[in-house]
C-alpha positions as CSV (number, residue, x, y, z in Angstrom):
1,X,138.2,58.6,245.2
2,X,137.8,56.4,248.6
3,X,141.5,54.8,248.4
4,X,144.3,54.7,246.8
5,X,145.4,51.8,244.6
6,X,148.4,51.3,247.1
7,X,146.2,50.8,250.2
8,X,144.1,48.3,248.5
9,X,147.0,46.0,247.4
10,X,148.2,46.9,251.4
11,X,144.8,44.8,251.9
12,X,144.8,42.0,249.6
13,X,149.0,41.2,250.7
14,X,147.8,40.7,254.3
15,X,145.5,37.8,253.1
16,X,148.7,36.5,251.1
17,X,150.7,35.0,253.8
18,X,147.6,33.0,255.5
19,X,146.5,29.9,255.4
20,X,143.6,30.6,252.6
21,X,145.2,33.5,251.1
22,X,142.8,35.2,248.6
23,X,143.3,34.9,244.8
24,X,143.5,37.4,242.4
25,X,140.4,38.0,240.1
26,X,141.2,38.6,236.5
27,X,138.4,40.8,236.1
28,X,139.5,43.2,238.5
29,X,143.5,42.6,237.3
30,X,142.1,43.8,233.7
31,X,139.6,46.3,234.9
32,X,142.4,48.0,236.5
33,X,144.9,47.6,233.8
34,X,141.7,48.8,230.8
35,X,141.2,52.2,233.0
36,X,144.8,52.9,233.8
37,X,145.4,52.6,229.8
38,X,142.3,54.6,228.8
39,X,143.7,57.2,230.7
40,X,147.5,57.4,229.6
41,X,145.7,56.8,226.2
42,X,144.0,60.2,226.6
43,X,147.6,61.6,227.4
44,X,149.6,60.3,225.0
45,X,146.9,61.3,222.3
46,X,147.6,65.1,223.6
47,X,151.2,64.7,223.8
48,X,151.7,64.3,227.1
49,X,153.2,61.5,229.4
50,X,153.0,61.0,233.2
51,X,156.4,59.9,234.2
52,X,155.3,59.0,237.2
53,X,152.8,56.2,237.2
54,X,152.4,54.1,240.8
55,X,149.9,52.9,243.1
56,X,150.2,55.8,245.1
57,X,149.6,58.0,242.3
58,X,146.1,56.0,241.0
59,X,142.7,56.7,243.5
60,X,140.3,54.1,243.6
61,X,136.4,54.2,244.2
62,X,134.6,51.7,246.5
63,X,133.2,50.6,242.9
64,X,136.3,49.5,241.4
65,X,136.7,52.9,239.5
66,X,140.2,54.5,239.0
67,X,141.8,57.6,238.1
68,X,145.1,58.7,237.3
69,X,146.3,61.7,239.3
70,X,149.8,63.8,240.4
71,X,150.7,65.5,237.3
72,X,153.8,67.3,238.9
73,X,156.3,65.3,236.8
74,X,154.0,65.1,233.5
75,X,156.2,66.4,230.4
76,X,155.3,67.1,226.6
77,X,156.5,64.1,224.2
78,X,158.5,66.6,222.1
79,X,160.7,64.9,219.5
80,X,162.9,67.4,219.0
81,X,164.0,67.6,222.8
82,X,166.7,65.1,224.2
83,X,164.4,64.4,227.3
84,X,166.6,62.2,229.3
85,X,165.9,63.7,232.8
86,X,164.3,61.5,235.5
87,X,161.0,61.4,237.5
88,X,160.9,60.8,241.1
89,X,160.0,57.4,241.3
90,X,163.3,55.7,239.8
91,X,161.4,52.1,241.2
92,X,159.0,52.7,238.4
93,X,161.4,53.9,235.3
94,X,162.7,51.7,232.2
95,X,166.3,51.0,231.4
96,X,166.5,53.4,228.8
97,X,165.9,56.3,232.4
98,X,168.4,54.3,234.1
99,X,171.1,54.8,231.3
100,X,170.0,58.2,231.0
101,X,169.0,57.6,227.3
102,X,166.2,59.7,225.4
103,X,162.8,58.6,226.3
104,X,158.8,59.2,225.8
105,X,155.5,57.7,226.6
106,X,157.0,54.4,226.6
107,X,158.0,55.1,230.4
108,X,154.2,54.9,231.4
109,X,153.5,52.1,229.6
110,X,156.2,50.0,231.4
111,X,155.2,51.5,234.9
112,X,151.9,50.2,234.1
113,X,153.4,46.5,234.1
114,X,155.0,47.2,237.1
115,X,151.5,48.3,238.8
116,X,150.2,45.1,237.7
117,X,153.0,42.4,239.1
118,X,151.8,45.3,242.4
119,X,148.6,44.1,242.3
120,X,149.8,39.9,242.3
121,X,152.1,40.9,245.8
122,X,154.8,39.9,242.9
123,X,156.2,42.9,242.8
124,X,159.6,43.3,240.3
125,X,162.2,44.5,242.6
126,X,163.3,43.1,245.8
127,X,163.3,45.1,248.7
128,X,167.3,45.3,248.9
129,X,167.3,47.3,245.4
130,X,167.2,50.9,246.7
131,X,169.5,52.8,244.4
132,X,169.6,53.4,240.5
133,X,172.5,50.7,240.2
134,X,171.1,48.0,242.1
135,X,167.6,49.1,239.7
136,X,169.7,48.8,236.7
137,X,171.8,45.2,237.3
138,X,168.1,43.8,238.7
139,X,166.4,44.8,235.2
140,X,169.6,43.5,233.4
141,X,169.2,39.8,235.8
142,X,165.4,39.5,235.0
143,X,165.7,40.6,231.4
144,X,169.2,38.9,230.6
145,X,172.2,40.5,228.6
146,X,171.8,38.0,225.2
147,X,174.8,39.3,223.2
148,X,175.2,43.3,221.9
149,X,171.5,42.9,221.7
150,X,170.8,46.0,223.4
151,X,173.2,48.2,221.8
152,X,170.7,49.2,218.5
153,X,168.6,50.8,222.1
154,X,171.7,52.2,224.5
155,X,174.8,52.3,221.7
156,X,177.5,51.2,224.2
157,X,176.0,51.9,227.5
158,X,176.3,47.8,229.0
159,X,179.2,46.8,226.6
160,X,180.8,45.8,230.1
161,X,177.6,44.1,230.9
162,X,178.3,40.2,231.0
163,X,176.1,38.1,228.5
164,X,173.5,36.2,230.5
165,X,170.6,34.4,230.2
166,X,167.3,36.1,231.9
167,X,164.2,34.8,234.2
168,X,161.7,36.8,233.0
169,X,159.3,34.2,232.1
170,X,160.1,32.0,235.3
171,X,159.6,35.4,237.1
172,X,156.2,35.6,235.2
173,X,155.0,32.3,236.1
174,X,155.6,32.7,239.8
175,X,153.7,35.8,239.8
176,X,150.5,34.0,237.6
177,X,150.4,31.6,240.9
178,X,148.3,34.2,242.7
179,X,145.5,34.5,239.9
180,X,142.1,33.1,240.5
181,X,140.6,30.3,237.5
182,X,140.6,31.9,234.1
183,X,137.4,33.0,232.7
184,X,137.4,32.7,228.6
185,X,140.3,35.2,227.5
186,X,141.4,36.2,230.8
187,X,143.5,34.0,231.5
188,X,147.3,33.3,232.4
189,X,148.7,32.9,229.0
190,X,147.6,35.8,228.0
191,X,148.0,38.1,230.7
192,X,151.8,37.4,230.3
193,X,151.9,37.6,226.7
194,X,150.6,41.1,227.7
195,X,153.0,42.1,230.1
196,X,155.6,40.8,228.0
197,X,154.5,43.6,225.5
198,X,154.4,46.3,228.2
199,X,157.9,45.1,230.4
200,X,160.6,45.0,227.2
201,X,163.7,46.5,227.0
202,X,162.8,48.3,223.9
203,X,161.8,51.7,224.5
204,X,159.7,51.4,221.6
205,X,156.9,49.9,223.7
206,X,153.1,48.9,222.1
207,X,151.0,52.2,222.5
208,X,147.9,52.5,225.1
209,X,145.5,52.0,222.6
210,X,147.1,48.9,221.1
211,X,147.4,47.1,224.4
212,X,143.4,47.8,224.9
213,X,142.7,45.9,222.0
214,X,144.9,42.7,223.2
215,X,143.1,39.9,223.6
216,X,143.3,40.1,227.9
217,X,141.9,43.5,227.9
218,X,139.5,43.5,224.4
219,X,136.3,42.4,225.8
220,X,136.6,43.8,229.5
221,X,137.6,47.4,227.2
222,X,134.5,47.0,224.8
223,X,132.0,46.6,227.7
224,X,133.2,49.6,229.4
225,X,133.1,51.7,226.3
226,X,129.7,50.5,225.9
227,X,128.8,51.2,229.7
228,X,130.4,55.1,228.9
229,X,128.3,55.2,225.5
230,X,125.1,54.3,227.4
231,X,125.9,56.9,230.0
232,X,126.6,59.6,227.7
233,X,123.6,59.2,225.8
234,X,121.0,59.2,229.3
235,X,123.3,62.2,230.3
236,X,122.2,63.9,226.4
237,X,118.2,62.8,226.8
238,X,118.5,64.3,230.1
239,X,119.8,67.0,228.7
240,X,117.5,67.4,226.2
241,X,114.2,66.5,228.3
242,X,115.8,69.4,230.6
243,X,116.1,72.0,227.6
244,X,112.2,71.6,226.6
245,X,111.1,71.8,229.3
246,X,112.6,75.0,229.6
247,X,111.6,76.1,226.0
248,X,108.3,75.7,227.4
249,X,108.5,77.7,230.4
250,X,110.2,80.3,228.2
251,X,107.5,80.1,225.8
252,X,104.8,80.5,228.3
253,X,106.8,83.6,230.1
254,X,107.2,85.0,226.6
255,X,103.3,84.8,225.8
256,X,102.1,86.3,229.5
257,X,104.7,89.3,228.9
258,X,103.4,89.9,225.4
259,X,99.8,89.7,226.5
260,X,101.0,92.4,228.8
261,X,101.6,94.8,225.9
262,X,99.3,93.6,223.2
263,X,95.7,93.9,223.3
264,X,95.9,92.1,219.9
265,X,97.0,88.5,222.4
């Protein structure tokens, strides 16, 4: 990997504040999003989450390729264990970490959302909210209290929460004004339609595999798979074009040793 996916939004923010500040593509908003969900697909899959999923933690190829790295924090998704322990990137962790309620691979999924408002310079906290309360009240502002909602998720955890209204789709909107033109699918509406599946207060979030198939991410995710089919089957012919011509060597060594030994050759 050349970078890290925090240096290159380091890059694109500079352009940001200028007067032609540089748009965000949606292919390279979904691209991003299809690999980093490929990946905690593979995970989940196996039973394990990452707990710690961030910019700093994703590399990033001069070719737009990304991979998922630090595994320090990973856990098993074990249903019989009360896993209600952080990670060590509270910025990054749902409500149901915050109220030190059980969790599982639902955190990664919601850190994903977070990379992407990251990679719109949009990004969900402020930079005043530095401890796990001010984390807490900002999730509760942007997602609103409505009612005892909440308590089938956190029992009685934010019974002394005030009921309020949220601004998560004004919050969204602002965020959409640093995309570039929609092309087909991948456009605004439903990039927040998808984020809105990813950033909910239910724990219960939409799995890896489901989100690939949303209609943001469907075609971008069916030409890489394509892409990954095509390269595994050069990888096999090569493979194969490599073992015959190998047989044959073999076969040739074979007959010059036996001719060696056998008059009757």
């Amino acid at each position: 990997m050349d970078f890290k996916l925090s240096d290159f939004f380091r890059t694109a923010a500079k352009k940001d504040d200028t007067p032609t500040p540089a748009p965000r593509d949606h292919r390279h908003l979904s691209s991003m999003l299809v690999q980093i969900l490929h990946a905690l697909d593979y995970l989940h899959q196996r039973g394990i989450m990452h707990r710690d999923v961030k910019p700093d933690n994703i590399g990033l190829s001069k070719q737009f390729d990304l991979k998922l790295f630090d595994f320090g924090v990973a856990r098993p998704i074990n249903d019989m264990k009360d896993l209600t322990e952080g990670a060590s990137s509270p910025l990054y962790l749902p409500l149901e970490v915050q109220l030190v309620e059980q969790y599982d691979w639902g955190v990664d999924i919601w850190a994903t959302g977070l990379v992407a408002l990251d990679f719109l310079n949009h990004p969900f906290y402020p930079a005043s909210v530095n401890s796990k309360p001010k984390i807490k009240q900002r999730i509760l502002d942007v997602f609103g209290v409505p009612g005892n909602k909440y308590k089938e998720f956190f029992k009685d955890k934010l019974i002394h929460e005030k009921p309020r209204d949220g601004i998560f789709n004004a919050f969204l909107t602002t965020a959409c004004t640093r995309l570039g033109p929609a092309l087909g699918n991948l456009n605004e509406e439903n990039f927040q339609d998808l984020l809105g599946k990813m950033l909910c207060i239910n724990p219960r979030r939409t799995l890896a595999r489901e989100l690939l198939e949303h209609k943001y991410l469907k075609a971008v995710n069916a030409g890489r798979l394509k892409k990954a089919k095509e390269k595994a089957n050069q990888c096999k012919n090569t493979l194969d074009d490599h073992e015959s011509t190998q047989n044959e060597r073999d076969k040739e060594t074979l007959i010059k040793t036996l001719k060696n030994f056998s008059t009757q050759l």
